[in-house]
Rosetta silent file (secondary structure, phi, psi, omega in degrees, C-alpha in Angstrom):
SEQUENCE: XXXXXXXXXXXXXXXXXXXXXXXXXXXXXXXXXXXXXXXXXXXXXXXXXXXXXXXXXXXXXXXXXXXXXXXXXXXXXXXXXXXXXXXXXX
SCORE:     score description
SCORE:     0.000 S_00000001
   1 L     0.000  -59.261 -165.517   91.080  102.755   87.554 S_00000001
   2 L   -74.486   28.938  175.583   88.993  102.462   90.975 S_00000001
   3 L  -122.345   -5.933  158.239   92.199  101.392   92.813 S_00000001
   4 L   -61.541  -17.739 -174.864   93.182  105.028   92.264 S_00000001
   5 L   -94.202  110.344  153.806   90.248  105.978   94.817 S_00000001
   6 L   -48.671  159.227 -171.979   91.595  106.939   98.280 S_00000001
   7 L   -93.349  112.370  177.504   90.310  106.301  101.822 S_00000001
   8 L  -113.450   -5.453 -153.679   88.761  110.089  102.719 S_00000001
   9 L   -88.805  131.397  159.508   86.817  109.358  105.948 S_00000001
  10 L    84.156   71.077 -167.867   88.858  110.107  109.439 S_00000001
  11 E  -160.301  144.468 -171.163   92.000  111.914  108.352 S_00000001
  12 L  -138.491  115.181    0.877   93.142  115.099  109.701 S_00000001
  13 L   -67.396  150.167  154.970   92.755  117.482  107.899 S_00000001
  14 L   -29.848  142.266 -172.578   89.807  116.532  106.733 S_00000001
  15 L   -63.690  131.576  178.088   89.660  115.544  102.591 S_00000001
  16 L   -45.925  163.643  165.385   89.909  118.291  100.181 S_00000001
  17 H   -69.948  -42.968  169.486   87.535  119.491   98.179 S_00000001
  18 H   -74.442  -21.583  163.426   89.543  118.525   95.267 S_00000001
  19 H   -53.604  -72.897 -139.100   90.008  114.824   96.626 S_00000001
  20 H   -61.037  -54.084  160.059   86.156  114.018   97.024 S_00000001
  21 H    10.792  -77.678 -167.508   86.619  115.501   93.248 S_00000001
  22 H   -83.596  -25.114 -178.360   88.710  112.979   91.842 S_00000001
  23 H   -65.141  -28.435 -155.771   87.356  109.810   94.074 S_00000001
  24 H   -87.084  -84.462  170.057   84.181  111.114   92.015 S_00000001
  25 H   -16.843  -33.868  173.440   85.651  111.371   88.794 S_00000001
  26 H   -76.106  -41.011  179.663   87.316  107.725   89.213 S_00000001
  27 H   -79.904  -26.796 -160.869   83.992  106.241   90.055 S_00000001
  28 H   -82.287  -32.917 -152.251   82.127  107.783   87.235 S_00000001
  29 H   -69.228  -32.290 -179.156   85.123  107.154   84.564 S_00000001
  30 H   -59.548  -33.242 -141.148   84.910  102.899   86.023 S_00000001
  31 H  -117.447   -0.080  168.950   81.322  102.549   86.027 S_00000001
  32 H  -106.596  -15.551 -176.275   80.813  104.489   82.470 S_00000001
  33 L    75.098   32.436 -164.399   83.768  102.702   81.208 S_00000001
  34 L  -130.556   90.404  140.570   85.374  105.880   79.557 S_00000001
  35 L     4.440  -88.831  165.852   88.191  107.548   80.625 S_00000001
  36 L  -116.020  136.712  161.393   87.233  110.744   78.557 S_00000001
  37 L   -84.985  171.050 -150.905   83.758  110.786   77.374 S_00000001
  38 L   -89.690  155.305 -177.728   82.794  111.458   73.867 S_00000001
  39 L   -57.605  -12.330 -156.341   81.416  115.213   73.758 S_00000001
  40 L   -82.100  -53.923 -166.581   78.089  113.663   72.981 S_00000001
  41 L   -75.894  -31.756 -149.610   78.360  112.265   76.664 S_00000001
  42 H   -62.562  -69.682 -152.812   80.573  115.414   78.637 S_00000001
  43 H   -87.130   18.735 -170.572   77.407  116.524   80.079 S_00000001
  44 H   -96.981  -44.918  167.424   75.532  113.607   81.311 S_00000001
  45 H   -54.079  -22.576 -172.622   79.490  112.521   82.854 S_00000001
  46 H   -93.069  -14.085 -168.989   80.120  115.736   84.521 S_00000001
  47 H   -99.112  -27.826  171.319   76.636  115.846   86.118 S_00000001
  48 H   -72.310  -23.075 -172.267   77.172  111.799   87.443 S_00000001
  49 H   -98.344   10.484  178.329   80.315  113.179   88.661 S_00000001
  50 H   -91.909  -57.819  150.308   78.841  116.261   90.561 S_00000001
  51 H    -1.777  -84.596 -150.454   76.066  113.484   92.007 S_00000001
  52 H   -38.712  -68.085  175.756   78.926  111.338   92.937 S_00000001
  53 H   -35.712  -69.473 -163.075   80.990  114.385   94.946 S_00000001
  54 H   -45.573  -44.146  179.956   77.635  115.520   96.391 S_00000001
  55 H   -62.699  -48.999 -150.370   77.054  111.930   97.803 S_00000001
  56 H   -68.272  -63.992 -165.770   80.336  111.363   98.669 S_00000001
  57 H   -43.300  -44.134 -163.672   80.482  114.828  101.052 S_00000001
  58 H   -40.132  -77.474 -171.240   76.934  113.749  102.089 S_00000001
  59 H   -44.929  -54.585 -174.987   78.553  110.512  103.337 S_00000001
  60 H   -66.854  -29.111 -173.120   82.082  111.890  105.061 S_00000001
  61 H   -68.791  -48.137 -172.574   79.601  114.389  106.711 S_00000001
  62 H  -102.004   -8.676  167.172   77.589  111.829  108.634 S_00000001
  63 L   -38.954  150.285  154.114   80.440  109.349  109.322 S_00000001
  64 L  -128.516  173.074  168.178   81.580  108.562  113.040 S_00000001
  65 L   179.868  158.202 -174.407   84.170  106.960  114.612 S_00000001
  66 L  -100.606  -42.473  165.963   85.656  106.635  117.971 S_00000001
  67 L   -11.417  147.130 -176.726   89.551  105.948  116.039 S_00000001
  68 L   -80.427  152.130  166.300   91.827  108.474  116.373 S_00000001
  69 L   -74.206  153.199 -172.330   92.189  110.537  112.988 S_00000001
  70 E   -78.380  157.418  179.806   94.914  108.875  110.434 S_00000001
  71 L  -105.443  127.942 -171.421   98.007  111.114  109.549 S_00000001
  72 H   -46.186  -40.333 -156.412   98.250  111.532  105.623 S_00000001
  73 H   -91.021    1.414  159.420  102.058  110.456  105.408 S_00000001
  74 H   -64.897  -46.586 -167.072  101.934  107.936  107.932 S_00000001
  75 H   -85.839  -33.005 -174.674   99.361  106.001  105.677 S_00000001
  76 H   -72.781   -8.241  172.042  101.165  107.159  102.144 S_00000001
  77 H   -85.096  -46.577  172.834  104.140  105.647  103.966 S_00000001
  78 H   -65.392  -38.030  154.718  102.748  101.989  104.859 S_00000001
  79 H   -14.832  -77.778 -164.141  101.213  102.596  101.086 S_00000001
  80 H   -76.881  -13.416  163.030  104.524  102.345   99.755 S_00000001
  81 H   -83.690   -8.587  134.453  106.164   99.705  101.960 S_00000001
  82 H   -50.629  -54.561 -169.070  103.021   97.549  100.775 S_00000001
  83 H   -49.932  -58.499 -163.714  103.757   98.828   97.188 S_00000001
  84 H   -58.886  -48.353 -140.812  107.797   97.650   97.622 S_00000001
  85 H   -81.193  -21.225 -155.462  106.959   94.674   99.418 S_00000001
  86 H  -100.350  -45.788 -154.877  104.450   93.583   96.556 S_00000001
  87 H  -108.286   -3.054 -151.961  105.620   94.946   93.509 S_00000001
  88 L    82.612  138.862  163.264  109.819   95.192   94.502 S_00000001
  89 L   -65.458  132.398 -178.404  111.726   98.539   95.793 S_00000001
  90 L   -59.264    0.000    0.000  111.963  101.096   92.906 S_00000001
């Protein structure tokens, strides 16, 4: 699951609102070990994963770096030439 969570810090544009989202969602679903939680559960998971986002902006917000920002498809391209190199070309 958590290998699904992206790199959001230093990227231009800056990470969606729906990214820090799912990086949230990813963290909560590893570390509760549930996928979907049981209804019993929805609202104590949707409120760790509203935490999680809040932390997370919290976090991208106070970052530095001197690095130039990364270009998305520059990095989803060495992604997949990792991917090929690892796993075979598709």
């Amino acid at each position: 699951m958590c290998r699904n969570i992206r790199v959001l810090h230093n990227f231009e544009p800056p990470a969606t609102e729906d990214e820090v989202r799912a990086a949230a969602v990813q963290y909560v679903r590893k570390v509760s070990g549930a996928a979907r939680p049981s209804a019993a559960n929805q609202e104590a998971f949707d409120a760790a994963v509203e935490a999680v986002a809040e932390a997370t902006r919290v976090l991208l917000e106070s970052l530095v770096t001197n690095a130039p920002p990364r270009d998305r498809e520059v990095e989803a391209a060495k992604a997949r030439e990792r991917s090929a190199a690892r796993f075979g070309p598709r």
